[in-house]
C-alpha positions as CSV (number, residue, x, y, z in Angstrom):
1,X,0.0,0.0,0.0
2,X,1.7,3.2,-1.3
3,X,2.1,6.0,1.9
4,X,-0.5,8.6,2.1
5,X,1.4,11.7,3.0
6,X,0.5,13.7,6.4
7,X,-1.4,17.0,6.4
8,X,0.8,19.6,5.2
9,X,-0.1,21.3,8.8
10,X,1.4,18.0,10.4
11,X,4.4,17.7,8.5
12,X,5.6,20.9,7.8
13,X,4.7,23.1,10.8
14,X,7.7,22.2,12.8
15,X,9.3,23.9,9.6
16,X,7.5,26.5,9.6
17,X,7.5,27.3,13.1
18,X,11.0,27.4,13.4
19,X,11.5,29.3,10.2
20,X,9.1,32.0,12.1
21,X,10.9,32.0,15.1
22,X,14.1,32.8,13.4
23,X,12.4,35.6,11.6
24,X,11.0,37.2,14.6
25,X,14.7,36.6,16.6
26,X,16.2,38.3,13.6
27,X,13.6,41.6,13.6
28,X,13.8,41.5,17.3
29,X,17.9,41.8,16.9
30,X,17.9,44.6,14.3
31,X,15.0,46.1,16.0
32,X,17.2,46.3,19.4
33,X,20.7,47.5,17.6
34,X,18.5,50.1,16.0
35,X,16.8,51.4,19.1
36,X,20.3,50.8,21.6
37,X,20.7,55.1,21.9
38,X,17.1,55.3,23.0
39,X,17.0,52.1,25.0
40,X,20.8,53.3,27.0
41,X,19.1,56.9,27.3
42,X,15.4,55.7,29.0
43,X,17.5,53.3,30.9
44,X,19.5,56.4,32.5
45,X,16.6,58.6,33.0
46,X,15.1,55.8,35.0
47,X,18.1,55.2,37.0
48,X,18.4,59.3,37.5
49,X,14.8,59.5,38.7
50,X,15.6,56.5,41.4
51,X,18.5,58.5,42.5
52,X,16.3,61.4,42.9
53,X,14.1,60.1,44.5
54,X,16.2,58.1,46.6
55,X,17.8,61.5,47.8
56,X,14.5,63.4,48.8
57,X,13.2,60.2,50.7
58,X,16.7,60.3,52.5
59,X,16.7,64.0,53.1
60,X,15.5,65.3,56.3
61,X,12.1,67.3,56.4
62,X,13.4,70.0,58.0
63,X,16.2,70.5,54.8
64,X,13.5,69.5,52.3
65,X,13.0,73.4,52.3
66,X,16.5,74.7,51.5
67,X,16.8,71.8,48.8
68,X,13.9,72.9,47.1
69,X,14.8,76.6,46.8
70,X,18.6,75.4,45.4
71,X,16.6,73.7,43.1
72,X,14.5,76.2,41.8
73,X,17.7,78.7,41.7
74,X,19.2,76.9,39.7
75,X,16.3,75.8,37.1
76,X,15.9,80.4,37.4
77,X,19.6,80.6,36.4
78,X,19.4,78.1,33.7
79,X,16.2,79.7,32.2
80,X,18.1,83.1,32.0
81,X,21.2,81.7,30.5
82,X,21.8,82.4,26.2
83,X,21.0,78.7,25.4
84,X,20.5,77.5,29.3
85,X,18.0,74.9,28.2
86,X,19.8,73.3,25.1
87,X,22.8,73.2,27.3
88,X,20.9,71.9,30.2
89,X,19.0,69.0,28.1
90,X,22.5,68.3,25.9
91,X,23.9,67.4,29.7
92,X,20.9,65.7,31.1
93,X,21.0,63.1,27.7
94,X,25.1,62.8,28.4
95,X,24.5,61.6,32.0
96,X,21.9,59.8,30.8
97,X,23.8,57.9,28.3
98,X,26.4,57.4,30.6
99,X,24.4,56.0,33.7
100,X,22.6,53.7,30.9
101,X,25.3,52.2,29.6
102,X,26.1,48.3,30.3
103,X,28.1,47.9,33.1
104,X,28.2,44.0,33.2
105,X,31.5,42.2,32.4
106,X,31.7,40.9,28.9
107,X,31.8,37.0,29.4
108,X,35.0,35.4,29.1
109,X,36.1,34.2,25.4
110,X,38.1,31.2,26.3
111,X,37.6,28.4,29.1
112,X,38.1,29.1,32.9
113,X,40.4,27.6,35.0
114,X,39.0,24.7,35.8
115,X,37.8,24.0,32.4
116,X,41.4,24.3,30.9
117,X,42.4,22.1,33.4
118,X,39.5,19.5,32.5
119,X,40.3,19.4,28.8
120,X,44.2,19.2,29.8
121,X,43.3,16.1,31.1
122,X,41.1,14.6,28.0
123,X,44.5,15.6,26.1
124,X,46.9,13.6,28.6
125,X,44.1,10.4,28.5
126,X,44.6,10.7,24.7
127,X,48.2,10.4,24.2
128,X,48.7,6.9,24.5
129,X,46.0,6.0,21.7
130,X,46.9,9.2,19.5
131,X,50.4,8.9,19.3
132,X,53.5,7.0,18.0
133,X,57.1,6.7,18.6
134,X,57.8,7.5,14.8
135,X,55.6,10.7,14.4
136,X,58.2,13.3,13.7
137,X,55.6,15.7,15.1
138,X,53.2,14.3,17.0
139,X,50.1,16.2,17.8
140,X,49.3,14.2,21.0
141,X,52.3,14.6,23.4
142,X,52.6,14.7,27.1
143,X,53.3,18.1,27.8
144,X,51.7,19.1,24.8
145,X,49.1,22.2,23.7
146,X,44.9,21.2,23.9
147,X,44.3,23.6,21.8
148,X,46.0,21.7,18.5
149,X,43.6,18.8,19.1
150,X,40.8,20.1,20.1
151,X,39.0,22.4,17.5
152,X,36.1,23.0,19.2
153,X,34.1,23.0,22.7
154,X,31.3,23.3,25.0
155,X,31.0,22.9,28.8
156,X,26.9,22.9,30.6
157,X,25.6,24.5,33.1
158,X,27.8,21.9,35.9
159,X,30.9,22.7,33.9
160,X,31.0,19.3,32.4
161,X,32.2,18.9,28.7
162,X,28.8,19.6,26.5
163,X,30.4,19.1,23.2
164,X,33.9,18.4,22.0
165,X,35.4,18.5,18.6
166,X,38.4,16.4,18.6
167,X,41.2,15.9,15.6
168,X,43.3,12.9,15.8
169,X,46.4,12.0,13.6
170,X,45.8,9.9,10.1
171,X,47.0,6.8,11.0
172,X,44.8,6.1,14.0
173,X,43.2,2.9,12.8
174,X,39.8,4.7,13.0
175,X,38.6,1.4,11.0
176,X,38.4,-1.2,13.6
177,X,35.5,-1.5,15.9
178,X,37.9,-2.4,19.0
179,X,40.0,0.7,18.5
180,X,36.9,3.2,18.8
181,X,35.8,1.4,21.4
182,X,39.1,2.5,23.2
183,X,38.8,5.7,22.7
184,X,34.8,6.4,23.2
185,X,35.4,4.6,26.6
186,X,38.2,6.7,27.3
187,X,36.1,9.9,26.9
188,X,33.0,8.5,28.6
189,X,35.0,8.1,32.0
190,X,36.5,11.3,31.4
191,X,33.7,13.3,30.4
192,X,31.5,12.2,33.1
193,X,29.5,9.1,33.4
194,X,25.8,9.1,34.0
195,X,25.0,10.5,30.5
196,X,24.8,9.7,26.9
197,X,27.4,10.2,24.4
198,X,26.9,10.6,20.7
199,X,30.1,9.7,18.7
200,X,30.2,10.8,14.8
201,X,33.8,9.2,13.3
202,X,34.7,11.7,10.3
203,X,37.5,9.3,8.6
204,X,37.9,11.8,5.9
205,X,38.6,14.8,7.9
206,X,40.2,12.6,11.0
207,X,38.0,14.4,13.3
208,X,35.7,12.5,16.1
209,X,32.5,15.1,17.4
210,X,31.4,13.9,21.1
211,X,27.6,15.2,22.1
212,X,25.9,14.9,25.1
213,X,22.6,13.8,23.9
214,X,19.4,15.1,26.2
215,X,16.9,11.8,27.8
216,X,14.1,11.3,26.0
217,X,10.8,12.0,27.1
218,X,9.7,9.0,29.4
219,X,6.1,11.0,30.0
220,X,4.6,9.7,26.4
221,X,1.5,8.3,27.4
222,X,-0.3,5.5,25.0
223,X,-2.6,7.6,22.5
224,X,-3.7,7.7,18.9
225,X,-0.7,8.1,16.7
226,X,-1.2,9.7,13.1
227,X,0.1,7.1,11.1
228,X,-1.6,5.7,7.5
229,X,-2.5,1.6,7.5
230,X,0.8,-0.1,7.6
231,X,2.7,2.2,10.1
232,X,3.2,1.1,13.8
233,X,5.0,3.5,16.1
234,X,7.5,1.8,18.6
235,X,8.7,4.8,20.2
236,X,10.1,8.0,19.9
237,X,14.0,8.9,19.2
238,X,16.1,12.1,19.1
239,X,15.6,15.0,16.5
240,X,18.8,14.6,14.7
241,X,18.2,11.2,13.8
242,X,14.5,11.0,12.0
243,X,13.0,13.7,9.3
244,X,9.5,13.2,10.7
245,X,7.9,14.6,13.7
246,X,4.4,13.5,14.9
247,X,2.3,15.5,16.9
248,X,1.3,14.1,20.9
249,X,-0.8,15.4,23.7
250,X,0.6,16.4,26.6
251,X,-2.7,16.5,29.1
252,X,-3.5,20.2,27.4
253,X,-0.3,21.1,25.5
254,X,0.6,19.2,22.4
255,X,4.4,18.7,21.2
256,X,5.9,17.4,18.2
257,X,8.1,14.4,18.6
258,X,10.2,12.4,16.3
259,X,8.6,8.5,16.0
260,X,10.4,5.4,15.4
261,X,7.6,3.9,12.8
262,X,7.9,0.4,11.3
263,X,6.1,-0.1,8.8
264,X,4.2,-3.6,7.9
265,X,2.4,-5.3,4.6
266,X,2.8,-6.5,1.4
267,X,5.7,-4.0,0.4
268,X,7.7,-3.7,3.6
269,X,11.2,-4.9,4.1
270,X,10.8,-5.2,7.7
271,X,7.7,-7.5,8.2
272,X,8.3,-9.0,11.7
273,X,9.6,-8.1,14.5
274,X,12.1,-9.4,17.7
275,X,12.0,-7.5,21.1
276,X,14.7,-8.6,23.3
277,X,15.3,-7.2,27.2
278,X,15.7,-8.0,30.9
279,X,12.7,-8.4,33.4
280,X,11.3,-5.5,34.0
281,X,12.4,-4.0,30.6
282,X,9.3,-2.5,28.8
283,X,8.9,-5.8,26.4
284,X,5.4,-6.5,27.5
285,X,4.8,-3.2,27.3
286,X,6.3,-2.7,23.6
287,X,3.9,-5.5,23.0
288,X,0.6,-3.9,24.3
289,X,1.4,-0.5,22.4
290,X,1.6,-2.7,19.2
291,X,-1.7,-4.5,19.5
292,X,-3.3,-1.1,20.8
293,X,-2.2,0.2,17.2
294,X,-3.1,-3.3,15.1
295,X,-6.1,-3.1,16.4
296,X,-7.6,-0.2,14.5
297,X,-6.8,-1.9,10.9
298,X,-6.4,-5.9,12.1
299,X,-7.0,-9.1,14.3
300,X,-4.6,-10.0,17.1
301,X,-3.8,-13.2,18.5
302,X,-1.5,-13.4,21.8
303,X,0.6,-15.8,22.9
304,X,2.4,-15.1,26.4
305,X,4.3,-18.0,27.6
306,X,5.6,-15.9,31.1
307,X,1.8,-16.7,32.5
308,X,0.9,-13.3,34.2
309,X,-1.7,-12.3,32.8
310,X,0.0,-9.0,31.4
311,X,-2.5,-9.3,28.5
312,X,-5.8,-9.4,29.9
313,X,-7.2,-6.4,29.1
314,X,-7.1,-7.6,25.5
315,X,-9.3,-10.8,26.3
316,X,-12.9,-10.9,24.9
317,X,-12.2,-7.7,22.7
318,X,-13.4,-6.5,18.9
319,X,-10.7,-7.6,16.8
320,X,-8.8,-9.9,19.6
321,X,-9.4,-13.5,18.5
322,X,-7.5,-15.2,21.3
323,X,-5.6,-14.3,24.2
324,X,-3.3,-17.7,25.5
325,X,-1.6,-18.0,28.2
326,X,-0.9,-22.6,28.3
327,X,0.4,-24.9,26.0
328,X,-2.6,-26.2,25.0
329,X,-4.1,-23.3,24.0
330,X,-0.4,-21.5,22.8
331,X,0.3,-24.7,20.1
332,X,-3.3,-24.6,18.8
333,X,-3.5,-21.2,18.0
334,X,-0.1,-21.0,16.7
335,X,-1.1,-24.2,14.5
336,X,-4.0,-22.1,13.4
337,X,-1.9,-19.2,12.6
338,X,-0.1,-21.4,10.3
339,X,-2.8,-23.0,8.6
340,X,-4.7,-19.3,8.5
341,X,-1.5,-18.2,6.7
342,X,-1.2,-21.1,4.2
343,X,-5.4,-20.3,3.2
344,X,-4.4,-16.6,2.4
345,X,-1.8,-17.2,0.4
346,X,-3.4,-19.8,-1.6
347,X,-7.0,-17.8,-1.7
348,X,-4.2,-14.4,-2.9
349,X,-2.9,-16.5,-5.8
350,X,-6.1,-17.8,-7.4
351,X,-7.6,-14.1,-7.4
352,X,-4.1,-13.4,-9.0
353,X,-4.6,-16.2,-11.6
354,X,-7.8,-15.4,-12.5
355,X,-7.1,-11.3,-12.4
356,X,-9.8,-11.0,-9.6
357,X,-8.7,-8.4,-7.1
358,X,-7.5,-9.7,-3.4
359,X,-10.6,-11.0,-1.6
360,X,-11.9,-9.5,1.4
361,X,-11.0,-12.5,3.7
362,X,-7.6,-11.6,3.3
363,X,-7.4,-7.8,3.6
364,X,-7.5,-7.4,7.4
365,X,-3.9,-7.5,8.6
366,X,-3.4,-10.8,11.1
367,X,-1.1,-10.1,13.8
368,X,0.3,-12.5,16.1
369,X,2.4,-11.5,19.5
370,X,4.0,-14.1,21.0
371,X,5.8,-13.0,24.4
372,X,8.2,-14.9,25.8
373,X,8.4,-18.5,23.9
374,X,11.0,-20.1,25.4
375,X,8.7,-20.4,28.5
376,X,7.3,-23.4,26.3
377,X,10.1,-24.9,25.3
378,X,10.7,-27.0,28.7
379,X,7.2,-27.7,29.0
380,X,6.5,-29.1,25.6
381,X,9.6,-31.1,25.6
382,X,8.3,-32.9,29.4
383,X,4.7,-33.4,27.6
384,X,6.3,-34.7,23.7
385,X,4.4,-31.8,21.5
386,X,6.2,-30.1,19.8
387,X,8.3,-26.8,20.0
388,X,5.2,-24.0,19.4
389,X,7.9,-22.2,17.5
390,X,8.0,-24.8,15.4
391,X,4.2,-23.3,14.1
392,X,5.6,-20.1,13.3
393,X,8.1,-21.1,10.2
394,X,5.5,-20.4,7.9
395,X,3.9,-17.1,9.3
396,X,7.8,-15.9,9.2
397,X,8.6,-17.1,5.5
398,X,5.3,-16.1,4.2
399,X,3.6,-13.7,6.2
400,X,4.2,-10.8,4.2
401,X,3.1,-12.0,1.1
402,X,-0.2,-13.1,3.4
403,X,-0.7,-10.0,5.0
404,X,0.7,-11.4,8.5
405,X,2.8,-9.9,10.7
406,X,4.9,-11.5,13.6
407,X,6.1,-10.0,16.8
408,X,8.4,-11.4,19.2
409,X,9.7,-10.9,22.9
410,X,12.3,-12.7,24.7
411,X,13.9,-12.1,27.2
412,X,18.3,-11.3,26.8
413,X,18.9,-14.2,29.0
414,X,17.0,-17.0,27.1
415,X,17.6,-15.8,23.5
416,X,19.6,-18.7,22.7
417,X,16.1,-20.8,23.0
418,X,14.8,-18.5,19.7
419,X,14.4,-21.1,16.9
420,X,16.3,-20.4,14.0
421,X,13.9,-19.2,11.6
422,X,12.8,-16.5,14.4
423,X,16.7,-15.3,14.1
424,X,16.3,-15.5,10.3
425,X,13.0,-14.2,9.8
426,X,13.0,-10.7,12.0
427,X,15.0,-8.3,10.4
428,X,13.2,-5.3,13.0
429,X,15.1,-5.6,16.1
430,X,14.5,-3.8,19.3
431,X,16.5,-4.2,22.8
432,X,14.8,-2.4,25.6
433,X,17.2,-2.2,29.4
434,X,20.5,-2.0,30.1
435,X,22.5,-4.2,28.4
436,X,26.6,-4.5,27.2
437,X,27.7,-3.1,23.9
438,X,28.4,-6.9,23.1
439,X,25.0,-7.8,24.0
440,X,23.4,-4.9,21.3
441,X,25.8,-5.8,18.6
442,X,24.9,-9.2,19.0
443,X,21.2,-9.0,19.0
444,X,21.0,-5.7,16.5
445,X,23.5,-6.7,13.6
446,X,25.4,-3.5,14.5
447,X,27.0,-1.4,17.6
448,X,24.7,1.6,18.3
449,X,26.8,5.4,18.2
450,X,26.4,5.8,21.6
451,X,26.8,5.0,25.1
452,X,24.6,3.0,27.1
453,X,23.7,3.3,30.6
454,X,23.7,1.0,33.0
455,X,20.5,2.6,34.9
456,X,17.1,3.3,32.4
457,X,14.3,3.4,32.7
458,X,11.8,1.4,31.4
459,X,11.0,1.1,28.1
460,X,14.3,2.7,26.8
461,X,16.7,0.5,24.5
462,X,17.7,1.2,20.6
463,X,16.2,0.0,17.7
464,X,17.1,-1.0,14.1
465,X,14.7,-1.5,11.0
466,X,17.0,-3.7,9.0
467,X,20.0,-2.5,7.8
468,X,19.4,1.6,8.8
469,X,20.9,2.7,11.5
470,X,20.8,1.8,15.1
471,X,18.6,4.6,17.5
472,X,18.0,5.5,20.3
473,X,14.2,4.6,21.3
474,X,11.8,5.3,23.9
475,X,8.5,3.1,24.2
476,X,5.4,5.5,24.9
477,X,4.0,4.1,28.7
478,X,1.3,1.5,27.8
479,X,0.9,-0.5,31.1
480,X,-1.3,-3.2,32.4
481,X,-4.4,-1.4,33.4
482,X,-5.1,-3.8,35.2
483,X,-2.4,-3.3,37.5
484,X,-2.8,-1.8,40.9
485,X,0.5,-0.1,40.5
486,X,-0.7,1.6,37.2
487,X,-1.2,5.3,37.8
488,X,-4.6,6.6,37.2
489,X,-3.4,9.0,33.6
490,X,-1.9,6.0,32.4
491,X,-4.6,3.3,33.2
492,X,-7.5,5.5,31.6
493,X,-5.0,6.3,28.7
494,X,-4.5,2.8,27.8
495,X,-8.7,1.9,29.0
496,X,-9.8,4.7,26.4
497,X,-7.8,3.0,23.3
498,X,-9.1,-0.4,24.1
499,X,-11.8,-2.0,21.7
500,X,-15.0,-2.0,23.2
501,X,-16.0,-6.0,24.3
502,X,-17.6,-8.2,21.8
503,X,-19.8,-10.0,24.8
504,X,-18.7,-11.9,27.9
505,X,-15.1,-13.8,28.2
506,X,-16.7,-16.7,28.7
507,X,-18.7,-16.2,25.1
508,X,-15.5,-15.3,23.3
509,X,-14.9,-16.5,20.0
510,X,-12.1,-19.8,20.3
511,X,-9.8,-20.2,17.6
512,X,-11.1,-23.1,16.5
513,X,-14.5,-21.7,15.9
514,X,-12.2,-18.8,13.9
515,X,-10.7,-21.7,11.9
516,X,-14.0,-22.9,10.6
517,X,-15.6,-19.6,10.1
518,X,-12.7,-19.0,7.8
């Protein structure tokens, strides 16, 4: 299905509120240098009048008298004077001017003391790795000037480095993987840990730029996203790093924030997808935003294998044709799911054949979220069925062609249980909680560009669409609502998206009853 392009009020008016704000900084800048006499002058008047009047409130009463007829003497004198006024109002402006003026210390142009001493020792910390024995001029030497290496720099508000451009000498093997990973842990310890770092390698130019990327919003509650048919949002990123903003509700104020959308059907290159984390992660809850957002197009089927119930809200819902939670019930819906896909792909190709359009059976997007699989693995071993992975070769090989899409989450501790065409067949990878840069190159195909943290919260990891590039990502909150835990925004956030109930759970549709509808 070809993308319907936003509103031009949705995707451009990020553009074109920044391209007004610039204009109006620029007029209020030319406005101001214009207008300085007049704006030093009034400032002087004003800070005469409070000296006046700061001098009559400290005068005695009793000398208020005598002041008064200096005064007037003097205005009499003045008066009487060939050109006493011009003379007196030429003086006036000159003290007024020079009372008005700026009288606060320019800031200083280079780095303080401490901050000199701060990037000395970034320089030292960098000899070893940016320097040789043969270099007839090194640029990295103990001893040596900062100011040769580093081009370029910014300290925040806790005089911690903000921003550093670094140049390093040619033959720095700026190639290999271990070698950066020197040097970015290098600057992470000495920069200040606690923080993210973005590190952009320029191999041309032999310059390294080190940014202290800003947390993402962890206040995102679940809500309708403006996405066409196809798009599911898995969270939200930095700036820098997408061209697309969408804009979310903020209780009253709306903000535009930069998505991480995967997009799904016939024509994506991306069709299923592998969540991987620790307990406590956010996997479950990547999993509930997804179904919230399948559900407005598609049927959902849920598997969880961990047993607690995290999908209950779902049961008994429009569109929701099972929620499992046992073997039993796991291997026959996944069986189902594989037979359902096999009829759809059969039913596609004689409308092909006989130049019929696609029928309507097979237009509704099937989704199936399986959480946590290797839960059954044990159990179906002790009780001879079958690995309920084993169901899910054909949904992964031909589930895009069938209009079915496939989501996974495991946790990072029992990902070596994923079946092989799971590894294979989900190209969309997403790690949510802390987790080693091993661990993310491992699981992503690739090492992200920055530094992870050891403390996040949850719902934060990266995320890669297939070969792009690895991001940062941040999972909008979609808890259980039926949690006691779960604050009251959140709970009625998630409630209010929820597909209203097709009758009683115990009158819920089976899959088998789907099968033969079908």
């Amino acid at each position: 299905m070809a993308r319907r392009p936003l509103p031009r009020i949705l995707s451009n008016g990020g553009m074109q509120l920044a391209r007004s704000r610039e204009l109006a900084r620029t007029a209020a800048d030319s406005a101001t240098d214009v207008l300085h006499p007049l704006i030093t002058v009034t400032r002087g008047l004003r800070r005469l009048a409070s000296a006046g009047r700061r001098r009559w409130a400290e005068t005695p009463k009793d000398k208020r008298g005598p002041l008064l007829f200096l005064v007037a003497s003097v205005v009499l004198v003045v008066a009487l004077v060939p050109y006493g006024p011009l003379l007196a109002v030429i003086t006036l402006m000159a003290a007024s001017a020079w009372h008005g003026r700026d009288t606060a210390p320019p800031p200083p142009e280079g780095p303080d003391e401490s901050q000199t001493q701060r990037l000395q020792s970034l320089y030292e910390a960098l000899v070893p790795y940016f320097s040789a024995a043969e270099d007839p001029a090194p640029l990295y030497a103990h001893g040596g000037e900062w100011e040769k290496a580093f081009i370029a720099h910014e300290f925040d508000d806790t005089g911690r480095v903000g921003q550093l451009l670094i140049r390093y000498p040619a033959y720095f093997p700026d190639g290999e993987p271990a070698a950066r990973a020197r040097i970015e842990n290098l600057l992470t310890a000495k920069s200040g840990r606690g923080r993210e770092y973005h590190f952009a390698w320029d191999e041309e130019g032999n310059h390294l730029t080190v940014n202290v990327l800003a947390p993402l919003p962890t206040d995102i509650a679940a809500q309708r996203f403006v996405t066409a048919p196809g798009e599911t949002v898995l969270g939200f990123t930095d700036p820098a790093e997408v061209q697309r903003t969408l804009p979310l509700a903020y209780g009253e104020e709306r903000r535009d924030v930069p998505p991480v959308v995967w997009r799904t059907g016939a024509r994506s290159t991306e069709p299923h997808l592998l969540v991987v984390g620790r307990p406590g992660s956010g996997t479950s809850t990547l999993l509930r935003s997804i179904a919230l957002q399948a559900l407005q197009y598609g049927d959902v089927l849920v598997v969880e294998g961990g047993g607690t119930g995290e999908y209950a809200c779902l049961a008994g819902r429009d569109g929701v044709l099972a929620v499992e939670c046992g073997l039993t019930g796991a291997l026959a819906s996944l069986e189902w799911a594989a037979h359902e896909t096999e009829r759809r792909l059969v039913a596609l190709n004689r409308a092909r054949q006989s130049g019929h359009p696609q029928p309507d059976d097979c237009k509704r997007p099937l989704w199936i979220l399986l959480d946590r699989p290797s839960a059954f693995v044990h159990l179906a071993s002790a009780a001879g069925h079958p690995d309920p992975q084993s169901h899910l070769q054909v949904p992964l090989r031909h589930g895009r062609a069938a209009n079915v899409t496939v989501v996974i989450a495991e946790q990072l501790d029992s990902a070596d249980a994923l079946s092989e065409a799971v590894r294979q067949h989900t190209p969309a990878r997403v790690v949510l909680g802390p987790a080693l840069p091993d661990e993310l190159a491992a699981v992503l195909g690739a090492p992200p560009h920055t530094t992870p943290l050891a403390q996040v919260p949850p719902g934060r990891g990266y995320a890669r669409l297939g070969h792009g590039p690895v991001l940062r990502l941040q999972v909008p909150a979609t808890p259980d609502p039926y949690d006691d835990a779960t604050s009251d925004v959140y709970r009625e956030a998630v409630l209010s998206l929820l597909p209203p109930r097709s009758g009683e759970l115990d009158d819920a549709v089976p899959v088998e009853a789907a099968v033969a509808e079908g």
